[in-house]
N, C-alpha and C positions, 0 to 999 in steps of 0.2 A: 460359617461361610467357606465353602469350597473355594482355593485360591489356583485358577485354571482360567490360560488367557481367553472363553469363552466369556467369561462374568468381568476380563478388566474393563475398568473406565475410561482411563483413560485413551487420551487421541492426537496423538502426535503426528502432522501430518500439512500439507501445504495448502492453508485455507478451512482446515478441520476446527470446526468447534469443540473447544473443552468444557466439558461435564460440567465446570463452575465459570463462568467469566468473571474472575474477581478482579476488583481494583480497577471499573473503568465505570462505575455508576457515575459518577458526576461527570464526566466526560460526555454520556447518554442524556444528561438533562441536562446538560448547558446545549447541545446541539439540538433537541426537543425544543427546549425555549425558540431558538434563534427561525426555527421551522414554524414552530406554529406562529411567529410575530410575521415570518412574510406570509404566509397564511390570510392574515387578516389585513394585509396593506401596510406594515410598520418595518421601517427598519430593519436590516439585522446582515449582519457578514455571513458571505459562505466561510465554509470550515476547509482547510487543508490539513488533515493529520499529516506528522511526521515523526519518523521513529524509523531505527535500525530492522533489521531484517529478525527476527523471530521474537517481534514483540507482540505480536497480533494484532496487525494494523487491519489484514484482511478480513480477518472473524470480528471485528470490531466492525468496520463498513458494513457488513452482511450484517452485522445483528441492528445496527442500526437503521439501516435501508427498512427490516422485517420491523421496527418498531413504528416506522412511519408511514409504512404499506395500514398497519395497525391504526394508526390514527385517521384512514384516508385521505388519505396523497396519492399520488404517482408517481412512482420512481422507475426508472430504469438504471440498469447495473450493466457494468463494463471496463475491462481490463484493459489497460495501455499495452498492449505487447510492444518491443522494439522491432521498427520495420514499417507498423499498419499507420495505416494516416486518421487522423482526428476525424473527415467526415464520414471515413468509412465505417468507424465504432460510433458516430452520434446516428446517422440515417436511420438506421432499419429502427435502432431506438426509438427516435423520436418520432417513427413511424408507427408504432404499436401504443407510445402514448397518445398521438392524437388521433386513432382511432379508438383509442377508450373514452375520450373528452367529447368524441361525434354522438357517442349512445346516450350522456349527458344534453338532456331537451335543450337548457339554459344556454349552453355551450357548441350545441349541435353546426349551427352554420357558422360560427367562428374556427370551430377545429376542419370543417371541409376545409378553410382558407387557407388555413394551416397545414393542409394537406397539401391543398396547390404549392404553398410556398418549397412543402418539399420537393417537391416531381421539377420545380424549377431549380433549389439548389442545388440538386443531384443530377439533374441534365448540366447545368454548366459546369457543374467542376468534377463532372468524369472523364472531361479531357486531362485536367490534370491531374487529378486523384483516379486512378484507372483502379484502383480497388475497390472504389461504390459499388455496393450492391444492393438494390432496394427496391422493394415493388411500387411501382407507381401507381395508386386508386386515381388519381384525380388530373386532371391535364392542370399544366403551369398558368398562374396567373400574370399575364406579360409586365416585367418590372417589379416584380415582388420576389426576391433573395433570388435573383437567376443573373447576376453581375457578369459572375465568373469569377468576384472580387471575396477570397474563403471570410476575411474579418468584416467587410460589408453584409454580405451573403447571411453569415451566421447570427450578427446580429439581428438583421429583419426576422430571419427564422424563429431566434429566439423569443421575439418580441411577441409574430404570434402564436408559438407555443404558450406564453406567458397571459396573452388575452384571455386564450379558449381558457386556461385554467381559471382564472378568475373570475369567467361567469360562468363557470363550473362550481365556485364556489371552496376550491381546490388549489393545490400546488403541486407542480412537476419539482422533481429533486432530484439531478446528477450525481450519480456514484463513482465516481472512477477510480480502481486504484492502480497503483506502476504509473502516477501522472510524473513520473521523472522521466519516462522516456517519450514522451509530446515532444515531439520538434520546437522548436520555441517558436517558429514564426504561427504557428500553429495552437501553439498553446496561447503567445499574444491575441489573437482572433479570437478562441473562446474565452479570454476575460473582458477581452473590450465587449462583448455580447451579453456576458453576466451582467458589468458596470452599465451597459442600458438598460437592462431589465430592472436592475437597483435604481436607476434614476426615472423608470416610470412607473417605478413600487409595485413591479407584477411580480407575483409568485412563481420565480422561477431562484433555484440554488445549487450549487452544488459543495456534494460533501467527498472530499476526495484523501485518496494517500498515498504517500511517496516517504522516499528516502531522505536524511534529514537537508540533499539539497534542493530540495523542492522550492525549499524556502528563497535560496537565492536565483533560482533559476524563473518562479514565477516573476522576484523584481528586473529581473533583467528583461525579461519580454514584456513588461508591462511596468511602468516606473510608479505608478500607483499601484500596484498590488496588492502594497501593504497596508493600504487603506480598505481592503476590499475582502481582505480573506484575516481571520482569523488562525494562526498556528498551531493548534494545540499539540504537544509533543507527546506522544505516546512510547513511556521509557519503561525499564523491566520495573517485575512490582515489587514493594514497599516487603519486608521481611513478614509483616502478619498478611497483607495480601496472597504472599507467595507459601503461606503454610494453609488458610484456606483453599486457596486451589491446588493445593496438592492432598489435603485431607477430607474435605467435602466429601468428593465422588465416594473415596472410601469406605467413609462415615458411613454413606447412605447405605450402603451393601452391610455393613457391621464389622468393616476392617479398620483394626488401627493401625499408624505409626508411630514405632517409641519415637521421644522427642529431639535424641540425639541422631539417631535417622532423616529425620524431617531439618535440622539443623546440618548434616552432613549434604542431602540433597540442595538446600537454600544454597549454602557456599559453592557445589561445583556449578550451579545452573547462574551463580547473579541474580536470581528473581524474572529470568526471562521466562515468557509464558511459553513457549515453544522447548524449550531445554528441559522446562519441569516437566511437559508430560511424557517427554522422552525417555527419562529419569521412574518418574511415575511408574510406566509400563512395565521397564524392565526392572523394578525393584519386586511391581505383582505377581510378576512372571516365574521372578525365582525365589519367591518369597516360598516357603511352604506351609504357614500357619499366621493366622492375627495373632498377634502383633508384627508389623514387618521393622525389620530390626537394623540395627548400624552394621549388619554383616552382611545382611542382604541387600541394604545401600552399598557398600563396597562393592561386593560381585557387579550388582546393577552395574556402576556408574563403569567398568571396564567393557561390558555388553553395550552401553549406551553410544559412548564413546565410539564403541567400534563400527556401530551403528550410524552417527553422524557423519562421521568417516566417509561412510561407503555412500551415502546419499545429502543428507544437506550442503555437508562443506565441498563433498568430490564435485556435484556435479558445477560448483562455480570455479574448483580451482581446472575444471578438464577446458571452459572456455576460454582460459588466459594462454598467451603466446608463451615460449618461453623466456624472453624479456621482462614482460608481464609480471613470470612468476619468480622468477628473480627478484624483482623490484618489490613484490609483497612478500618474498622470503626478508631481505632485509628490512623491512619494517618490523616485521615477527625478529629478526635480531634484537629491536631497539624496545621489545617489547609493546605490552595493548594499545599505545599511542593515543591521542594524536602523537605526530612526531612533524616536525618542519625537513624541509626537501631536501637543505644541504646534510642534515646530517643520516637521510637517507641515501644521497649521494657516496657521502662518503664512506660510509661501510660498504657499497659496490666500484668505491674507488673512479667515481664517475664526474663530469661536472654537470651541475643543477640543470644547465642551458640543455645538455647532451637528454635527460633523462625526461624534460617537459612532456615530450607529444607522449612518452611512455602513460605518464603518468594521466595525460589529459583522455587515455584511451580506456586506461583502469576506470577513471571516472565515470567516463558513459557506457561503462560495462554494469557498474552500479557496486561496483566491490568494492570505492573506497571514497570519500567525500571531504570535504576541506570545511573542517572549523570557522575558521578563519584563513586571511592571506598569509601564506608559503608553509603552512598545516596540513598535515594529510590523517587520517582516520579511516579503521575499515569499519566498514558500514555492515559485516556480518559479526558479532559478538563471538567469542571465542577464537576468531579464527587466526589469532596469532598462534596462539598452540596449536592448531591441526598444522598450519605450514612448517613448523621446527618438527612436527613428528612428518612429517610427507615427504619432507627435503633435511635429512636430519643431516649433522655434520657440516663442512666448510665446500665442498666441490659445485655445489648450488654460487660461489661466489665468481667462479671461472667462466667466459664470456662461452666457453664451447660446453657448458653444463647441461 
């Protein structure tokens, strides 16, 4: 096998699928189950995955949505960006699903109605949501989800989104992921909309993922939440996980790695899916023969490095203020954390009270998340060591730094 990055496998990258998805099959049939049971009218929680940043929450969602496109469903997919409002990512959505549920004969004049209900959602809350944008097929049906009321609204919409599919014989299935940056008033609306679709056993779900505060952020908009969504944590993978997707692709082309290679790789990366094929790449890259070896793991991991450098970890640490990054350089003092606030304070010589909003602002930036109360943790893996190499030395401690 010719070792020329023409032929690498690997795919390191933002939302990029790797050659092997290891280590998330039972994750894939516990949410297969929970799909095909509202499917048939029973029970079953939406799924909220949650997991740090390059674990592969996003290539997880995509393959999962593609598995139940597979089974015939309906899903629609869609990103939370920060900024865009909840109706303006569900519309055009759920406008493209229930014009697939019109071509369904069984389903045909329930999803017209469902149509109407959108051209009325979207008429009244483009005064307040002025980023709707959605073609209208059908004129409003007067008093069906046109309040102006978004957690009123959304629920009736949902509801008969959730009819048409049922005598379609079908399920619609939400994908969302980045659901940490839904406004919470917003995000409450689309659960109390799910919690009716569950209390009139239509098949309607969603499978979403966020960062690990998702978890607290759906109970606070919603005090049932946790009644309602399922959590599953998506963490780096398990040591033999992380040596199948890193030797798989290889395998298949007829490249090895010696085993203390493959062992050198596991410990710089933690088992994160995102680090390994980072890792992966640039060990192919400068590999020059099978077997790629603990030498050529070394070189890698300094290329890699330099690599995440310049694009995964810059482009979060160039959106932080310089307060900001002061405040995540001192936790990078205290080392991978969590770490509690006071003793964050106190290596910036600060008091706790003084550094709150700092910190409540890192938070909905998405860089850093609370365990628990007066806990702080970064929400990107490694990235205590990029801020001691970024901000190396004591002058980052100085207010004019």
């Amino acid at each position: 096998m010719i070792m020329d990055p023409v032929h690498n496998p690997y795919a390191p990258g933002a939302g990029s699928p790797p050659p092997e998805l290891a280590g998330r099959d039972e994750l894939r049939r516990v949410v297969r189950i929970a799909l095909q049971r509202i499917r048939i009218g029973n029970p079953a929680k939406s799924v909220l995955m949650v997991g740090l940043r390059g674990v592969g929450k996003t290539v997880l969602l995509e393959r999962i949505r593609v598995d139940t496109e597979a089974d015939g469903m309906h899903t629609v997919r869609m990103e939370a960006p920060e900024g865009r409002s909840l109706p303006a990512l569900l519309a055009p959505q759920l406008r493209v699903a229930l014009l697939r549920l019109s071509r369904v004969e069984a389903a045909k004049d329930v999803a017209k109605r469902g149509l109407s209900a959108l051209a009325g959602f979207a008429k009244a809350l483009r005064i307040t949501y002025q980023d709707i944008e959605v073609g209208l097929d059908f004129e409003p049906e007067p008093g069906l989800a046109d309040n102006g009321d978004l957690e009123a609204d959304l629920a009736a919409l949902l509801e008969q989104v959730g009819i048409a599919a049922k005598e379609a014989g079908t399920a619609v299935v939400l994908f969302i992921d980045e659901l940490q940056y839904i406004n919470e008033a917003q995000f409450a609306a689309l659960i109390s909309a799910l919690h009716r679709c569950a209390q009139l056993r239509l098949p309607v779900m969603l499978v979403g993922a966020g960062l690990p505060q998702l978890r607290e952020r759906a109970g606070s908009a919603k005090s049932y939440a946790e009644r309602l969504f399922d959590y599953p944590e998506v963490g780096p993978l398990n040591s033999a996980d992380a040596r199948k997707a890193l030797e798989s692709p290889a395998n298949a082309l007829g490249v090895q790695f010696d085993d203390d290679a493959v062992q050198s790789i596991i410990a710089h990366t933690l088992g994160y899916p995102y680090f390994l094929q980072e890792w992966g790449k640039h060990a192919w890259d400068l590999a020059d023969a099978t077997p790629i070896t603990l030498s050529d793991v070394e070189h890698a991991s300094n290329v890699a490095i330099a690599a995440l450098d310049e694009s995964f970890f810059r482009v979060r640490f160039d959106r932080m203020t310089p307060l900001e990054r002061r405040y995540l350089r001192a936790m990078a003092e205290l080392g991978p954390g969590p770490h509690r606030s006071g003793d964050i304070a106190a290596v910036l010589g600060r008091e706790v009270s003084a550094l709150a909003p700092t910190r409540g602002k890192i938070i909905s930036k998405g860089m850093v998340w609370s365990p628990s109360h007066g806990d702080t943790a970064f929400t990107v893996p490694l990235f205590d060591e990029f801020m001691k190499r970024i901000m190396p030395g004591d002058a980052w401690r100085s207010e004019s730094a």
